[in-house]
LOFI-639804 format. One record per residue (C-alpha): x, y, z. Coordinates in steps of 0.02 Angstrom, whole numbers, padded with zeros to 5 digits. Layout:
<atoms>
> X	Y	Z
...
</atoms>
This chain:
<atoms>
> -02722	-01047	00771
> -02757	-00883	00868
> -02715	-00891	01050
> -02823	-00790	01167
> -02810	-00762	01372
> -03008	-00741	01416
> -03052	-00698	01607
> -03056	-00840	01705
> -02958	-00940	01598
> -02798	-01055	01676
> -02687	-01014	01554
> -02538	-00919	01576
> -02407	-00819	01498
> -02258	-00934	01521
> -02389	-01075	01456
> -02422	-00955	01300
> -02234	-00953	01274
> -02198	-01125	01311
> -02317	-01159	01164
> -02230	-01058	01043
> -02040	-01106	01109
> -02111	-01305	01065
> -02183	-01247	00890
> -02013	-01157	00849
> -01913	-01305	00913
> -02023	-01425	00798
> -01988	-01285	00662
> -01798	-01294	00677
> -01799	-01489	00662
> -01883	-01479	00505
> -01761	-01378	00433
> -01636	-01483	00320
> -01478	-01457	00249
> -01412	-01277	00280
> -01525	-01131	00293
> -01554	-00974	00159
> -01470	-00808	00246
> -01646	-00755	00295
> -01673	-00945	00395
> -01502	-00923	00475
> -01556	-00749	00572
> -01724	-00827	00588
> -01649	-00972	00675
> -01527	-00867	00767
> -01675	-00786	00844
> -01736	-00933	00885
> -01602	-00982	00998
> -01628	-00814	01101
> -01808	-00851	01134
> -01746	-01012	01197
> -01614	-00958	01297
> -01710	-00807	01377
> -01862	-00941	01407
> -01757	-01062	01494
> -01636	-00962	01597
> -01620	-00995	01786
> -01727	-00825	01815
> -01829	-00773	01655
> -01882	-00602	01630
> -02059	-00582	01548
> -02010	-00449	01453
> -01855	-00509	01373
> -01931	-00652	01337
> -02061	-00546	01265
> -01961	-00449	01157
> -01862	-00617	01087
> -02044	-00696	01034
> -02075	-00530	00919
> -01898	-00544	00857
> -01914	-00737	00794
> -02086	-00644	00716
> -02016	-00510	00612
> -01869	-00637	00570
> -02016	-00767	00533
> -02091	-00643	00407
> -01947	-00603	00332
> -01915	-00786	00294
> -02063	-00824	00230
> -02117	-00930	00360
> -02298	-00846	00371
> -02389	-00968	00502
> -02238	-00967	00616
> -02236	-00781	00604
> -02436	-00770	00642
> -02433	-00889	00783
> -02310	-00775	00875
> -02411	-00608	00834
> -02546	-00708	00884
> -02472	-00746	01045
> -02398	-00594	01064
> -02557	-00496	01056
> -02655	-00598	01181
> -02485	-00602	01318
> -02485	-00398	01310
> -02634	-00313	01209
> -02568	-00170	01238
> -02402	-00195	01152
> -02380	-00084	00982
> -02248	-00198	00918
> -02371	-00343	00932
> -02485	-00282	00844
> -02388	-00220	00704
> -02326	-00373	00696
> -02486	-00459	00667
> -02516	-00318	00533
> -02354	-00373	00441
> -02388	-00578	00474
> -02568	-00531	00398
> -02518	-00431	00232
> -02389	-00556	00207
> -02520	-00701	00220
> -02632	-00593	00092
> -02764	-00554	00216
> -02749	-00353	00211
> -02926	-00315	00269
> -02871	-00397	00433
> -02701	-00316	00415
> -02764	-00146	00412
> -02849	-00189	00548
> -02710	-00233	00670
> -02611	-00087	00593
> -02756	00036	00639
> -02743	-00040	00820
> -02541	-00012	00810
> -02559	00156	00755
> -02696	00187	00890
> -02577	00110	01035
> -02419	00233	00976
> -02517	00373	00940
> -02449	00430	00761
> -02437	00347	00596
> -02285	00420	00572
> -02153	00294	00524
> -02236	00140	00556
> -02144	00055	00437
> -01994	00086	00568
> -01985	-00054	00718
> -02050	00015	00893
> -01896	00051	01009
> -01767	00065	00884
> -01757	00245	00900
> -01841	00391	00866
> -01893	00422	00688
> -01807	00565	00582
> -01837	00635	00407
> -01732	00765	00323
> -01794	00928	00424
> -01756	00831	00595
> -01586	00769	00525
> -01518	00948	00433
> -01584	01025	00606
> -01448	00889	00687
> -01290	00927	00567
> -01342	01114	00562
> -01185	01245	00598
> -01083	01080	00664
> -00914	01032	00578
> -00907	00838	00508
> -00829	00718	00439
> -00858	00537	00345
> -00735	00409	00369
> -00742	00246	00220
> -00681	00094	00276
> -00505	00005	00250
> -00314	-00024	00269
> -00256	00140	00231
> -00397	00238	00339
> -00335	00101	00482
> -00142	00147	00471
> -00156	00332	00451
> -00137	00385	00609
> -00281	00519	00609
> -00402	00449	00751
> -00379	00587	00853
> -00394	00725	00711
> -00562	00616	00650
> -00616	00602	00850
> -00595	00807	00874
> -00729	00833	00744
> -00926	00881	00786
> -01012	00738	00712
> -00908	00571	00643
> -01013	00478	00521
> -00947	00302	00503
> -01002	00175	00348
> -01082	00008	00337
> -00976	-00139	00441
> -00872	-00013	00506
> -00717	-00051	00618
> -00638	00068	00740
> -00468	00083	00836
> -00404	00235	00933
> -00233	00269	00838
> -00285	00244	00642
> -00485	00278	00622
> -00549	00367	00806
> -00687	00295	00898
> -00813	00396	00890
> -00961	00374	00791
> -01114	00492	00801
> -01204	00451	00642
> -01203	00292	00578
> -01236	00234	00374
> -01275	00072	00299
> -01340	00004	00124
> -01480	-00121	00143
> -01367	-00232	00050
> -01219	-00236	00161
> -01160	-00400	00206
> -01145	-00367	00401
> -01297	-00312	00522
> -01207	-00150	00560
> -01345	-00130	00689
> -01247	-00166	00856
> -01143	-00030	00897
> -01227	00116	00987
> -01249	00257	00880
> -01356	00418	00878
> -01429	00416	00729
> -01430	00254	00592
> -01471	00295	00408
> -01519	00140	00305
> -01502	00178	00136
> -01595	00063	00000
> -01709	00114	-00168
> -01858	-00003	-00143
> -01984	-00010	00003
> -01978	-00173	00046
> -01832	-00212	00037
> -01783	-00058	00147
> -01925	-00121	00270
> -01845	-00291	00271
> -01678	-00207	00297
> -01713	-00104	00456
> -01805	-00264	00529
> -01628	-00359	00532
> -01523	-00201	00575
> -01597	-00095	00685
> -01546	-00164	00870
> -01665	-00096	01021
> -01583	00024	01110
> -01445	00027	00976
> -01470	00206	00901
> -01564	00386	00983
> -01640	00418	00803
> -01660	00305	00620
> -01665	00405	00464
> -01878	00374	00397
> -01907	00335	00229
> -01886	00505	00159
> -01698	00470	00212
> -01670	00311	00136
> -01633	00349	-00047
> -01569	00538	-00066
> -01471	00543	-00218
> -01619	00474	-00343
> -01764	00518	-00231
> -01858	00659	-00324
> -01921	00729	-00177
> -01744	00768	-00122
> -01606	00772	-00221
> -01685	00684	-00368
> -01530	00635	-00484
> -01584	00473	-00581
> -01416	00498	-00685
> -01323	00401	-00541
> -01331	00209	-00502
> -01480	00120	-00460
> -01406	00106	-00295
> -01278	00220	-00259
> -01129	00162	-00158
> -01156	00218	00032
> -01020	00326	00058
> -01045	00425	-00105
> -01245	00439	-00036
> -01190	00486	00126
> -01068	00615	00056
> -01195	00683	-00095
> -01328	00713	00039
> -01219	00833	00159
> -01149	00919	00024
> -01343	00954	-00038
> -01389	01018	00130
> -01270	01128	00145
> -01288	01178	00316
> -01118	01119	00405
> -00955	01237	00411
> -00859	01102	00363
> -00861	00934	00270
> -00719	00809	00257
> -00701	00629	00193
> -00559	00534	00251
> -00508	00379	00119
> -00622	00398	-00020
> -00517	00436	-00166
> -00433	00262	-00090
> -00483	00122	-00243
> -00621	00030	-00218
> -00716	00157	-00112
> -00819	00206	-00242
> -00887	00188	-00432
> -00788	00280	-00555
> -00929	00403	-00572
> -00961	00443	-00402
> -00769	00456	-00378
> -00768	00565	-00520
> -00903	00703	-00435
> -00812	00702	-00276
> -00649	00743	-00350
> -00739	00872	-00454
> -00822	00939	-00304
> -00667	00950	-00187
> -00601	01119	-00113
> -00431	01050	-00036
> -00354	00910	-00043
> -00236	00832	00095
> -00166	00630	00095
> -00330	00558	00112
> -00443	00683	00156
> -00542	00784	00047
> -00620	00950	00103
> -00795	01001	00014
> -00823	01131	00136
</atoms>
């Protein structure tokens, strides 16, 4: 059912998302037995919508912002009507609204109507003013490809930090902390003494278990070898406000992408440190690169562990020096 405010009409936008908080509601109590991974965000989404629609003072624009999130969620699951009823609505509350309308576009070429789809992407692309990166959510960030992202690590000394118990009881936060850039990995935890705090730019497979998407960063790189699932990926991680820039597509699979650095030799889908690590040492433009806990087991395949090694300069506890 499309939803449309016409002049003179009564309705109004709270009445618009009343609608849509009852047809989620009635969504949620058909759900049975416990929800697929994709369901459980959806429904998690749901409950914010809820919440920000029935506080004591409800902000339009929160609310706003929750309705596209159960949308992209609602694609994501599957659930293709619930996801066009909230484009829908979302396009007549605020015509204007880029991420409305490329929602609709994605609810549309989901539902297999891509004539209409191209249509509401054409209006998308109108309302931002640039095809580039539409495939990225609006307000996550501003889009970056590799010339934008070597121009940010340029002539700056950094250093890529994997995850774990060692890393955590080293002692070397303030050594990590006193470099340029910090690059941190997937679910990444930090504490001042053991790992530093800082983190500048911010990797994550598409098949990480956690979201990853929280912590404010300035730059997030999602790394993943297919298109939609890289799409789907950046529509659960990317948080508004989260990150100043998000690596584009040209970003998201360096080591086998032929356009970059175009070695097929490696894993399908290369582990993210070793991607993270591979793609620096490819640019070649910073002073100095160091990765703290990789030869650690279980940081990497054998392979991967096996280039690294071959590829490091100096070697000190667990830090290894390629620059």
């Amino acid at each position: 059912m499309k939803v449309r405010l016409r002049p003179g009409s009564v309705a109004r936008a709270e009445d618009l998302v009343t609608a849509c908080v009852r047809e989620c509601a009635g969504y949620l109590a058909a759900l049975g037995g416990t929800p697929a991974r994709e369901r459980t965000e959806l429904v998690a989404a749901i409950g914010t919508l809820v919440a920000e629609h029935t506080t004591f003072e409800p902000s339009a624009d929160r609310s706003f912002d929750a309705l596209l999130a159960v949308g992209r969620h609602a694609v994501d699951a599957g659930e293709i009507r619930l996801a066009r009823r909230l484009a829908d609505t979302g396009v007549a509350l605020r015509p204007g609204s880029g991420g409305a309308w490329r929602l609709r576009a994605e609810a549309l070429e989901a539902d297999g109507r891509e004539e209409d789809a191209m249509h509401a992407q054409g209006r998308f692309e109108t309302l931002t003013g640039s095809r580039l990166d539409h495939e990225l959510p609006l307000d996550c960030g501003d889009p970056v490809d590799v010339a934008a992202f070597t121009r940010q690590i340029a002539g700056r000394s950094l250093c890529v930090v994997a995850n774990g118990e060692a890393v955590a009881a080293s002692g070397l936060g303030a050594e990590i902390d006193g470099y340029d850039l910090v690059v941190r990995l997937d679910s990444f935890q930090t504490h001042r003494e053991g790992t530093g705090e800082r983190v500048d730019i911010h990797a994550v497979s598409y098949r990480s278990g956690g979201r990853g998407g929280g912590r404010g960063v300035g730059t997030r790189l999602v790394f993943g070898e297919q298109p939609a699932p890289w799409r789907s990926a950046i529509r659960r991680r990317l948080v508004p406000g989260a990150q100043s820039h998000v690596g584009d597509r040209t970003l998201s699979r360096p080591v086998r992408d032929p356009a970059l650095i175009g070695e097929v030799r490696w894993a399908t889908d290369p582990s993210t440190g070793f991607a993270m690590a591979r793609l620096l040492d490819h640019l070649d433009v910073s002073p100095r690169i160091d990765l703290f806990g990789f030869a650690l087991p279980g940081q990497l395949r054998a392979e991967e562990r096996q280039w690294i090694l071959g590829h490091t300069r100096h070697r000190e506890g667990i830090r290894l020096s390629l620059r």
